[in-house]
Residue, then its C-alpha position, 0 to 999 in steps of 0.5 A: x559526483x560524490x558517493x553522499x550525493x548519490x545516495x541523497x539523489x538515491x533517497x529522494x527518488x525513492x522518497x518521491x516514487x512511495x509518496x507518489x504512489x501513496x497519494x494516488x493510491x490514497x486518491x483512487x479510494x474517493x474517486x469511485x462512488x462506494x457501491x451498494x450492499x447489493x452490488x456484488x451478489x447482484x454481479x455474481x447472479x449476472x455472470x453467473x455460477x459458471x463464471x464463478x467458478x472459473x473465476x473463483x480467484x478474482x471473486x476472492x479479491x472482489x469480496x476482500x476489496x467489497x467487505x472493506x468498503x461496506x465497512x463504512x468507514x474502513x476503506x476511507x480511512x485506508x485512503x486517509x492514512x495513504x495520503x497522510x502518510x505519502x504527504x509526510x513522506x513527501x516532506x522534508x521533516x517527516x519522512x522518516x514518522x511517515x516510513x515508520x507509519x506506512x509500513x504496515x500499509x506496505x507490508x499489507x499490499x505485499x502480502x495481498x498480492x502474496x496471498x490473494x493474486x500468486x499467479x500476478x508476478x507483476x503485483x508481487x513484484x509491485x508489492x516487494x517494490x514498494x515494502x523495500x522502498x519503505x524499509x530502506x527509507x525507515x533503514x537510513x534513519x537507523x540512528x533515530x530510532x535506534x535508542x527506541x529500540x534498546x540495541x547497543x551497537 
């Protein structure tokens, strides 16, 4: 095999690994029935103050996801614009406008894992996996949006 058609193989796996992630991602915010407004002090008065405390960490992660599902709308559109964009990256003529989409979404799951779950290599590393993938993927297309930019190379 020729060095273009390893980085073609190279690119639509990438391609396929975020787009997959993204729908199953975009698939699990309506899997879950949205949860009462109550929900979570209620969980707090059931585990209760010592846990809290022990736990203090996982609370401000529990609080981050619940606020963004109360919102009413937030969460949803979050799950809309994971599908979208994973479907568009998916397709042959849209990847790129769907890189270029889902980035803030990339960047925003690194520094959730960054800020919110330090002592998770895992997540971080998870994280750091899918904004790579996405920069290179929005990378390759240089050329296009290269005039956007007003660069002269």
């Amino acid at each position: 095999m020729n060095k273009k058609t390893i980085k073609t193989i190279f690119f639509v796996t990438i391609r396929l690994i975020l787009g997959g992630i993204m729908l199953y991602g975009g698939y699990q915010k309506f899997a879950k029935p949205m949860p009462e407004p109550t929900q979570i002090i209620t969980e707090i008065e059931k585990d209760g103050s010592q846990k809290l405390t022990e736990n203090t960490n996982k609370l401000i992660i529990k609080n981050y996801i619940f606020g963004m599902k109360q919102t009413g709308y937030f969460w949803q559109l979050l799950g809309v614009c994971e599908i979208v964009f994973g479907l568009m990256i998916l397709s042959q003529y849209l990847s790129f406008v769907g890189a270029i989409m889902l980035f803030p979404i990339t960047l925003h799951i690194f520094l959730f894992h960054i800020f919110l779950t330090p002592d998770n290599p895992v997540g971080i590393l998870e994280g750091i996996g899918l904004l790579l993938i996405n920069f290179l993927l929005i990378a390759k297309e240089y050329k296009k949006f290269q005039t956007l930019l007003w660069i002269k190379i």
